[in-house]
Every structure is written in C-alpha cells, then in structure tokens.
LUMNU-902204 format. One record per atom (N, C-alpha, C, CB): residue number from 1; residue in three letters; x, y, z. Coordinates in nm, 4 decimals. Glycine has a CB too. Layout:
% residues N
+------+------+----------+----------+----------+
| bafi | zaba |       c1 |       c2 |       c3 |
+------+------+----------+----------+----------+
|  NUM |  ALA |        X |        Y |        Z |
...
+------+------+----------+----------+----------+
END
This chain:
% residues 79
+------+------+----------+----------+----------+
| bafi | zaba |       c1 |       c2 |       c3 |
+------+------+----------+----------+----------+
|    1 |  UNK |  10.5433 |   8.6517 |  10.2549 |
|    1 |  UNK |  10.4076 |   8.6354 |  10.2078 |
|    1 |  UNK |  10.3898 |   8.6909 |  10.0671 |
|    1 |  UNK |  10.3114 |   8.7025 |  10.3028 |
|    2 |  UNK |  10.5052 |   8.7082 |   9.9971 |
|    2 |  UNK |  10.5165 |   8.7782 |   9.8452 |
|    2 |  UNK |  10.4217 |   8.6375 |   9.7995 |
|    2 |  UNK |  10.7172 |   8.8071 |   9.7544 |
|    3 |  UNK |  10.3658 |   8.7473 |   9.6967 |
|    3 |  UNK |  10.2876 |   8.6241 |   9.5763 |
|    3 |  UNK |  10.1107 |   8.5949 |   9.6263 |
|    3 |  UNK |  10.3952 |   8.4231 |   9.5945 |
|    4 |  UNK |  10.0974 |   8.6627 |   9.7201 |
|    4 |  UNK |   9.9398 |   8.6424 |   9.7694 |
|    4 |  UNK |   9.9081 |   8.6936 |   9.8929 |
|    4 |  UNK |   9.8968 |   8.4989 |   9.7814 |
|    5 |  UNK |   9.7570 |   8.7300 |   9.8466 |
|    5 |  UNK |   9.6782 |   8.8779 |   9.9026 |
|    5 |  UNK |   9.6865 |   8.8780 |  10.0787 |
|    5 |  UNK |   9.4774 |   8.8783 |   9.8464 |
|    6 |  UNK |   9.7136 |   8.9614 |  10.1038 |
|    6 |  UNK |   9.7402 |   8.9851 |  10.2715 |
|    6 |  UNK |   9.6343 |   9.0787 |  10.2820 |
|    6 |  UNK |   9.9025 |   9.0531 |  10.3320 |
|    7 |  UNK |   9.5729 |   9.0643 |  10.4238 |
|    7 |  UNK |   9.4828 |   9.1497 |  10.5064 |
|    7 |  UNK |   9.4993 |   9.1708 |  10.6299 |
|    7 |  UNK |   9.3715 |   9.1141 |  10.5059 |
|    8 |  UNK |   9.5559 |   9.3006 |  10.6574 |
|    8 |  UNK |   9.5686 |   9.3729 |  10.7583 |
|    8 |  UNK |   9.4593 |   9.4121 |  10.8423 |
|    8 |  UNK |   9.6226 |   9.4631 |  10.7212 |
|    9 |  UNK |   9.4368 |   9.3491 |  10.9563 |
|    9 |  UNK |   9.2619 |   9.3481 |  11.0016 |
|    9 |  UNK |   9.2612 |   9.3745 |  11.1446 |
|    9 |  UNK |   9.1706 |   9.1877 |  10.9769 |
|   10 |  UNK |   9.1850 |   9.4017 |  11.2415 |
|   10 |  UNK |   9.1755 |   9.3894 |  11.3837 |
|   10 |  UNK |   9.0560 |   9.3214 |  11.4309 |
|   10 |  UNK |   9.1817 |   9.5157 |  11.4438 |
|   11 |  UNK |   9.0959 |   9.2122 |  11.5439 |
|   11 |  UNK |   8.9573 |   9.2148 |  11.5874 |
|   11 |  UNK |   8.7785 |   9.2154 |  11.6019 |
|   11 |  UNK |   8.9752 |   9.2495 |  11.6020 |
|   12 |  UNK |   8.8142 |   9.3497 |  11.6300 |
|   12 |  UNK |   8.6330 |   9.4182 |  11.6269 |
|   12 |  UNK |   8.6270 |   9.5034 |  11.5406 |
|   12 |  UNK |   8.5662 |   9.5022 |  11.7594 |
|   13 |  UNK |   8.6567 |   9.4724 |  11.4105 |
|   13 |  UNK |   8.6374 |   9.5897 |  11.2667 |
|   13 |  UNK |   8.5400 |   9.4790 |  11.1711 |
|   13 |  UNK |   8.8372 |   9.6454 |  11.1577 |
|   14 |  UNK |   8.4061 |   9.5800 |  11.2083 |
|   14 |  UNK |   8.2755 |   9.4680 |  11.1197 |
|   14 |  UNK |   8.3623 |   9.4899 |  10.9612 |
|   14 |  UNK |   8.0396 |   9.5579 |  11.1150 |
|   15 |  UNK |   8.3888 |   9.5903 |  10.9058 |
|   15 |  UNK |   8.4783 |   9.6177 |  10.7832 |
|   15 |  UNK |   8.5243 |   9.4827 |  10.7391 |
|   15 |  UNK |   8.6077 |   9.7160 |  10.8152 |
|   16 |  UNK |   8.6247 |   9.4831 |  10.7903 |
|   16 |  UNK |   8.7643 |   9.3361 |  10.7737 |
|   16 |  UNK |   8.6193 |   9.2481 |  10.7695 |
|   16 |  UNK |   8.9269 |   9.2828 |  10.9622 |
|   17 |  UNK |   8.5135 |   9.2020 |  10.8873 |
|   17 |  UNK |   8.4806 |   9.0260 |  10.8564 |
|   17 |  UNK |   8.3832 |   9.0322 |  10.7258 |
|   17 |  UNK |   8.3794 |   8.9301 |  11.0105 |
|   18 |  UNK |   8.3310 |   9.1851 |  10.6685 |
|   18 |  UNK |   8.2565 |   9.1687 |  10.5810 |
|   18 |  UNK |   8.3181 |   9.1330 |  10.4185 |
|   18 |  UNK |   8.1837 |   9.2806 |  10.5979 |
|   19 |  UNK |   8.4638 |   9.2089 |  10.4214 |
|   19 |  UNK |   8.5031 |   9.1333 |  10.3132 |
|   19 |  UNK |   8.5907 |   8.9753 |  10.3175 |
|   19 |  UNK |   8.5796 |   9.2320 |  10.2470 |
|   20 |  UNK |   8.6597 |   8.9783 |  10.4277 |
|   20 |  UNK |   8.6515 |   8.8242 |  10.4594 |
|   20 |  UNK |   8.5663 |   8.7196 |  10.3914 |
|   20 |  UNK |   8.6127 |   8.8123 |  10.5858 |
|   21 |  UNK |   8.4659 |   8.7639 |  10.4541 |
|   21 |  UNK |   8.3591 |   8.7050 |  10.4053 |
|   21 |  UNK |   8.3100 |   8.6828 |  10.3020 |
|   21 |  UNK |   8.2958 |   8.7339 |  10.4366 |
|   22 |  UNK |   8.3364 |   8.8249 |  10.1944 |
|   22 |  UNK |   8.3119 |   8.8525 |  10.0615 |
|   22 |  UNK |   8.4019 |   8.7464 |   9.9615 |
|   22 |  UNK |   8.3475 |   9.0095 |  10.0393 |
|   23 |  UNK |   8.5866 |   8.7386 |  10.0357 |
|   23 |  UNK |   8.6708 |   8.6973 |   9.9911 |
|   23 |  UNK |   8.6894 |   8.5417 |   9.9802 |
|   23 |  UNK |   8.7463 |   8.7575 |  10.0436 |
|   24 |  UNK |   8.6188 |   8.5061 |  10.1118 |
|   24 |  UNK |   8.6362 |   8.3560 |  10.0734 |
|   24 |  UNK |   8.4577 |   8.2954 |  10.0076 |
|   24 |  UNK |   8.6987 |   8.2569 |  10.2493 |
|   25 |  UNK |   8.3602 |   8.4113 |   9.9912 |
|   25 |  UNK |   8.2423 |   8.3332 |   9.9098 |
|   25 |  UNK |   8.3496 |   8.3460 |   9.7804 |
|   25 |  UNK |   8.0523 |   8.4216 |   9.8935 |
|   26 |  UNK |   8.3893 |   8.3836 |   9.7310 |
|   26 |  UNK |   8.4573 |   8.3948 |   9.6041 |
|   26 |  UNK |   8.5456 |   8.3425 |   9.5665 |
|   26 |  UNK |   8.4893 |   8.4800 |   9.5789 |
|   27 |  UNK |   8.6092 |   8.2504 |   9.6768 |
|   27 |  UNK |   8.7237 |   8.1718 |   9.6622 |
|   27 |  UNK |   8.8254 |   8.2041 |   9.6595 |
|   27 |  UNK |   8.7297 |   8.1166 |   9.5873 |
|   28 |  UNK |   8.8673 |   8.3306 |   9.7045 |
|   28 |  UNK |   8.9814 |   8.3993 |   9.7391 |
|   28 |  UNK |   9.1016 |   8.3579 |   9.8041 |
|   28 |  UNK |   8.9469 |   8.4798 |   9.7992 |
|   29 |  UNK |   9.1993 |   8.2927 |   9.8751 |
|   29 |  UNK |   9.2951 |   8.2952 |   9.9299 |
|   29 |  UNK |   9.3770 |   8.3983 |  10.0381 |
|   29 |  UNK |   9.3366 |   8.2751 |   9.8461 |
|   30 |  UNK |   9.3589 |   8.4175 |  10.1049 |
|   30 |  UNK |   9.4339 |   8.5218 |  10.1534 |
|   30 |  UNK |   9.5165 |   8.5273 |  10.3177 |
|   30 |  UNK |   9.3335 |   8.6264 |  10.1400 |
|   31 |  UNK |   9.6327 |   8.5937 |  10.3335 |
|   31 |  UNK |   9.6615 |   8.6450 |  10.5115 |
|   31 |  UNK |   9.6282 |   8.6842 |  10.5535 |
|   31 |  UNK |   9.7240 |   8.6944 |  10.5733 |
|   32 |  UNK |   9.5907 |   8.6624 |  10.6958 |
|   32 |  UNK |   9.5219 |   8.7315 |  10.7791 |
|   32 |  UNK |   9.6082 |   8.7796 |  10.9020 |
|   32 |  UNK |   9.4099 |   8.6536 |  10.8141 |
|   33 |  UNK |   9.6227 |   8.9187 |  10.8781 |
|   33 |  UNK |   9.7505 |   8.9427 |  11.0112 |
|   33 |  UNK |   9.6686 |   9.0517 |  11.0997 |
|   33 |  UNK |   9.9395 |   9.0269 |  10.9463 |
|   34 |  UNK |   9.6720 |   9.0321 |  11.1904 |
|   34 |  UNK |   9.5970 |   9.1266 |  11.3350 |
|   34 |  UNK |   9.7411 |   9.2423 |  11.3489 |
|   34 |  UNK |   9.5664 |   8.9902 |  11.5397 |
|   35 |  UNK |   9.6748 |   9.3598 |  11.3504 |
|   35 |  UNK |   9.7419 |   9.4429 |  11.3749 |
|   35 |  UNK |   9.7910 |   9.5053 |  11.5467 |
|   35 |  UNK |   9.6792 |   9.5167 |  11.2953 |
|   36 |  UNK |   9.6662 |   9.4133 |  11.5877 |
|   36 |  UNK |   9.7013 |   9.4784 |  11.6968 |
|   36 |  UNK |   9.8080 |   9.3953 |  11.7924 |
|   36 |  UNK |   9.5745 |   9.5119 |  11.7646 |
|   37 |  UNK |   9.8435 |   9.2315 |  11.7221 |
|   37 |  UNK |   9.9080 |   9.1641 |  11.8221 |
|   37 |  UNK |  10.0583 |   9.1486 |  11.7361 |
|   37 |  UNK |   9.8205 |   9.0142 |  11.8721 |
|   38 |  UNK |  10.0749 |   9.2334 |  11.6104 |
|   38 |  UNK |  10.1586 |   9.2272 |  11.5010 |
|   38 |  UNK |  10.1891 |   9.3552 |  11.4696 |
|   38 |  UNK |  10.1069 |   9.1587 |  11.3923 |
|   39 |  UNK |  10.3451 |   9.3983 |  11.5705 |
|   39 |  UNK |  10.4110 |   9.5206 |  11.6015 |
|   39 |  UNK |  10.4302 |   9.5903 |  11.4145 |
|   39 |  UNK |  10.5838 |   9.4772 |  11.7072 |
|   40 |  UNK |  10.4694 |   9.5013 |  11.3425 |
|   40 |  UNK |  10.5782 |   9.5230 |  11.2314 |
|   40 |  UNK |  10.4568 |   9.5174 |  11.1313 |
|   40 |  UNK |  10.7219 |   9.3963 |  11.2106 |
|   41 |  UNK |  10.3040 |   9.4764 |  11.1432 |
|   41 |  UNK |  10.1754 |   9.4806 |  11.0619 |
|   41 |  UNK |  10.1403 |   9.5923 |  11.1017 |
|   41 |  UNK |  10.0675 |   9.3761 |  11.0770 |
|   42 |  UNK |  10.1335 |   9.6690 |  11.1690 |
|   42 |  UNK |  10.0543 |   9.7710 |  11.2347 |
|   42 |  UNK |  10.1307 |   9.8689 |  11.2004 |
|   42 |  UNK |  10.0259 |   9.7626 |  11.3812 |
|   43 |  UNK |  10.2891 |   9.9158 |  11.1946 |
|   43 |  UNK |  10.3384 |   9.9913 |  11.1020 |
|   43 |  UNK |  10.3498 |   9.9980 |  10.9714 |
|   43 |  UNK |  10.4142 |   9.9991 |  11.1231 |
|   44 |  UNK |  10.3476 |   9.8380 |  10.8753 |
|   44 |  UNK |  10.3156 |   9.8179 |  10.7484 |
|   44 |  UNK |  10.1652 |   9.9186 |  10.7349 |
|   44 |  UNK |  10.3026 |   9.6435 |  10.7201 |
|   45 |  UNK |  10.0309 |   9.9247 |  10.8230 |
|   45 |  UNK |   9.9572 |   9.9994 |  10.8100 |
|   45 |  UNK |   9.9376 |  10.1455 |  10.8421 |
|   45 |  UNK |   9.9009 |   9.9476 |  10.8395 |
|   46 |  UNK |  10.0323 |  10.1692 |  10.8844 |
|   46 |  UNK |   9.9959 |  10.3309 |  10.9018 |
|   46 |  UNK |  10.1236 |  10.4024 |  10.8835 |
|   46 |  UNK |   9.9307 |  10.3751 |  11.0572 |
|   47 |  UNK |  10.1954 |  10.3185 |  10.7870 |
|   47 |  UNK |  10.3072 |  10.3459 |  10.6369 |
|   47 |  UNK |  10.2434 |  10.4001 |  10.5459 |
|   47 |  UNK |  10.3723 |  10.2170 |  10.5553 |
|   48 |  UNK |  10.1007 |  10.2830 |  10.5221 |
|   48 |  UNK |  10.0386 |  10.2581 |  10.4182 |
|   48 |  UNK |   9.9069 |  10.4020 |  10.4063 |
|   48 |  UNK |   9.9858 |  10.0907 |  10.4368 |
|   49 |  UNK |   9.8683 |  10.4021 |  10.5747 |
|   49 |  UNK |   9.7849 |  10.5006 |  10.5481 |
|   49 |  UNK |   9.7809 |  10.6320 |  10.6368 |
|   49 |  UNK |   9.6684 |  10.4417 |  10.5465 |
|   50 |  UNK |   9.9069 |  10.6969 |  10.6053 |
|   50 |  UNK |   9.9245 |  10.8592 |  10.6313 |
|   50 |  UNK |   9.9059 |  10.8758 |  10.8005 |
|   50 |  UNK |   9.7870 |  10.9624 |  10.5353 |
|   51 |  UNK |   9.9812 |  10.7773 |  10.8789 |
|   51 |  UNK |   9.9588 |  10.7485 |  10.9915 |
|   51 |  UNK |   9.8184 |  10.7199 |  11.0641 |
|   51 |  UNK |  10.0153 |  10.8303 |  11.0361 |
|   52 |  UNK |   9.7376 |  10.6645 |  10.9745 |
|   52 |  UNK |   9.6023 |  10.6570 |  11.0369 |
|   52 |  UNK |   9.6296 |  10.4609 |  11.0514 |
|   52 |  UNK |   9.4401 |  10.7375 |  10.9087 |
|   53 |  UNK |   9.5803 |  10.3643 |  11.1443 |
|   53 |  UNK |   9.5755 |  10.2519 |  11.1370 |
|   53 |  UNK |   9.4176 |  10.2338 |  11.1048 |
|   53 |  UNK |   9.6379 |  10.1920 |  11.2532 |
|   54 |  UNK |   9.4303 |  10.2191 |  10.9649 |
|   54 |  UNK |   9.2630 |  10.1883 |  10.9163 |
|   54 |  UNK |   9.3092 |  10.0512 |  10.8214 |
|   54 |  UNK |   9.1646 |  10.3508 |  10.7981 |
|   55 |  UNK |   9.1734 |   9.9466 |  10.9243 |
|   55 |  UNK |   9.1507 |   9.8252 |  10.8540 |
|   55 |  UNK |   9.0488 |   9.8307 |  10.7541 |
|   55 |  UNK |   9.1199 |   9.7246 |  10.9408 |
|   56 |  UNK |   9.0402 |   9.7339 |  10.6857 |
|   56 |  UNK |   9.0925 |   9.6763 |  10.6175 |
|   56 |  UNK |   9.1845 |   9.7203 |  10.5415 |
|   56 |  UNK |   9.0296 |   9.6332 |  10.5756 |
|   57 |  UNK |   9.3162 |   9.7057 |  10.5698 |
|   57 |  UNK |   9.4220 |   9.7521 |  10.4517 |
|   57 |  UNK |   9.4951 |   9.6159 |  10.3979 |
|   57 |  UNK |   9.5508 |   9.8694 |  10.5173 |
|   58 |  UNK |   9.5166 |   9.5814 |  10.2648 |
|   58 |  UNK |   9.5182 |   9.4906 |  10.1478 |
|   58 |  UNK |   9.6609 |   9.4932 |  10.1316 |
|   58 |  UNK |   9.4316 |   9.5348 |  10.0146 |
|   59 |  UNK |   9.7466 |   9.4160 |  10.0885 |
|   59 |  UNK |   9.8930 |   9.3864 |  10.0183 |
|   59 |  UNK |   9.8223 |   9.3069 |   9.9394 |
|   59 |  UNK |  10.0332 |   9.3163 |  10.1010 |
|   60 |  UNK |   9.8078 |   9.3373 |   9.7645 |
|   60 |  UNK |   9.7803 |   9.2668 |   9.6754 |
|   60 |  UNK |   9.9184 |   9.1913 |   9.6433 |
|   60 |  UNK |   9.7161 |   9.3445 |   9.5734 |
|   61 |  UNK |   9.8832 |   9.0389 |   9.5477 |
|   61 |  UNK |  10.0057 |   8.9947 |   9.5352 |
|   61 |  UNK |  10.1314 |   9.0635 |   9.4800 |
|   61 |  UNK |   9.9881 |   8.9022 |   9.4763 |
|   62 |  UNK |  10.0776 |   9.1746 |   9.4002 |
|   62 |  UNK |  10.1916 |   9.2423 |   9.2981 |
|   62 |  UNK |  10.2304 |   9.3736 |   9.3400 |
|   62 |  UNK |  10.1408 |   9.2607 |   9.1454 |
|   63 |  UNK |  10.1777 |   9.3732 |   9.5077 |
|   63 |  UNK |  10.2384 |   9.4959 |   9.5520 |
|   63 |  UNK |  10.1696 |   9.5909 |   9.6462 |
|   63 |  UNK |  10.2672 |   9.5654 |   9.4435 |
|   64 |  UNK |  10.0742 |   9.5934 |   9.5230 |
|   64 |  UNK |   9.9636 |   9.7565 |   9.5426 |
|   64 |  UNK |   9.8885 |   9.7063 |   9.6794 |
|   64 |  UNK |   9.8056 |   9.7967 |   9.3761 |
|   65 |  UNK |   9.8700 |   9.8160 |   9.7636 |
|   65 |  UNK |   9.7972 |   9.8440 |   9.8966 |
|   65 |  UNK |   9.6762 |   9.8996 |   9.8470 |
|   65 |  UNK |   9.8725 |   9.9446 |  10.0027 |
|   66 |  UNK |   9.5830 |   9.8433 |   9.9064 |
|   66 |  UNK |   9.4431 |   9.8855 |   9.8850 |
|   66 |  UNK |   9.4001 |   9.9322 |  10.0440 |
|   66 |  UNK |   9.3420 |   9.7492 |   9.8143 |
|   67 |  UNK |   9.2842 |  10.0440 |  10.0906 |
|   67 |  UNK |   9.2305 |  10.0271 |  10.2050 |
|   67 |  UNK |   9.1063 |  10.0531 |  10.1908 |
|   67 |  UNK |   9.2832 |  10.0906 |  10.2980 |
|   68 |  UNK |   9.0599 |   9.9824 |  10.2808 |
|   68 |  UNK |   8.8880 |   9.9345 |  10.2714 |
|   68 |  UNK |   8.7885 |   9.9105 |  10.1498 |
|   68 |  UNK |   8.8116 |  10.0367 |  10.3355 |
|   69 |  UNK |   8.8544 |   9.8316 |  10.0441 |
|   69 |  UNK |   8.8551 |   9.8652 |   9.9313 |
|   69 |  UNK |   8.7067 |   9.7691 |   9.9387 |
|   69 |  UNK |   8.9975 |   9.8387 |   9.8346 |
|   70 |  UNK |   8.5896 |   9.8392 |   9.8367 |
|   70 |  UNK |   8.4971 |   9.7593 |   9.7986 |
|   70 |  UNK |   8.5068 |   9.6178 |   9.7420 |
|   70 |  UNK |   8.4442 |   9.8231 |   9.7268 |
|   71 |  UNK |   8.4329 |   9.4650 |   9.7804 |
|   71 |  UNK |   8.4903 |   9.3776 |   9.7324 |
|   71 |  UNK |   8.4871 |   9.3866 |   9.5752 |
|   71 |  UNK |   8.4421 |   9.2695 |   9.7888 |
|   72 |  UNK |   8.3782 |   9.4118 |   9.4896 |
|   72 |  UNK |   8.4196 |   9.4235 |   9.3546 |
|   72 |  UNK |   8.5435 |   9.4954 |   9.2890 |
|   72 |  UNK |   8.3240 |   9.4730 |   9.3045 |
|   73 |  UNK |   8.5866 |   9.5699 |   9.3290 |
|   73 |  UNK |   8.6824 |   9.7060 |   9.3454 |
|   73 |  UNK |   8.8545 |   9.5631 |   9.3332 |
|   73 |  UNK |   8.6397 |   9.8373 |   9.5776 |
|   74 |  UNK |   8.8217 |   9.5315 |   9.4837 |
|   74 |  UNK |   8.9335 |   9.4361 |   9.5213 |
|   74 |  UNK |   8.9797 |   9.3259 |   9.3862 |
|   74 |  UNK |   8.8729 |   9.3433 |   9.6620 |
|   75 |  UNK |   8.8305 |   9.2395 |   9.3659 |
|   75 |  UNK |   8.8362 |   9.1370 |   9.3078 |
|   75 |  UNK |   8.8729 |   9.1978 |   9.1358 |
|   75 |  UNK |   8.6963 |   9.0525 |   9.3438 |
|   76 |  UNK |   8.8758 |   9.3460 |   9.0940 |
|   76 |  UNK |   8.9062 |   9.3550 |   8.9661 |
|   76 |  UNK |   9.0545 |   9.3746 |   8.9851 |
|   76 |  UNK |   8.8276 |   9.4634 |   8.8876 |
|   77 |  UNK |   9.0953 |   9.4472 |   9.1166 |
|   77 |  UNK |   9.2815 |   9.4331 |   9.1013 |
|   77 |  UNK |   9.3449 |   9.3513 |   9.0999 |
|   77 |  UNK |   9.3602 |   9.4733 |   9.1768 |
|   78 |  UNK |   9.3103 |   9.2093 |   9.1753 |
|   78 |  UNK |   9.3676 |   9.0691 |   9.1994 |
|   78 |  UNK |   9.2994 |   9.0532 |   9.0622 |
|   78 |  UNK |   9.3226 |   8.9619 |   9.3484 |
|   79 |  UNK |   9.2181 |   9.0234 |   8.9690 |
|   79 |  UNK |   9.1997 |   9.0011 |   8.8517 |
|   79 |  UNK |   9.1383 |   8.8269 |   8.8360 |
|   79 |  UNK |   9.3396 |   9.0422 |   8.7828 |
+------+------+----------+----------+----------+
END
C-alpha cells in the first residue's frame, strides 16, 4: 500500500468515521484497514503508538504516522 494514505480504524470509533468523512468531502483517497479483524494492522498500531491501539492512526504516503490527527493538520502533511 506504499504511495497512499492508509487508515488504521475500528469499527465503533466515532473518531475514524469523522475524518473519513472529512477525507473523502475533500477528495482524499485512502485504506481502510480494521484493526480489529487485521492481526499485522493492529500491531502496525500499537508500534506506532507506545503500545496503546488508538484509532485513528494514519500511514501517510511518504511514511510519517499520524494519530488522530485533526483533518486540517492531516490535509497540510499529505499536501
């Protein structure tokens, strides 16, 4: 999935559908991987965040991990 924005999300996290939501009014692109049914996503997230599994956590295309990042916040790192 190199080359474009991944979202690490669960379920019942109002978080994740609000920028979802944010992401595709804006025309965003992105993966959507459930952590909870995605053994090898769910350690990518709590790699990412100091053993805590907190959604929304981000794989921007060029790397950088974002978590719960404000959508303006998001939309200035993807650029």
């Amino acid at each position: 999935m190199s080359g474009r924005l991944t979202m690490y999300t669960t379920t019942w996290c109002g978080y994740c559908v609000r920028l979802k939501h944010g992401l595709q009014r804006a025309g965003i692109d992105f993966d959507e991987v459930n952590i909870e049914t995605d053994r090898d996503a769910e350690e990518f997230v709590l790699n990412a965040n100091n053993g805590m599994a907190t959604v929304p956590t981000l794989k921007l295309p060029n790397g950088e991990v974002m978590t719960n990042p404000p959508l303006p916040a998001l939309l200035a790192a993807i650029g």
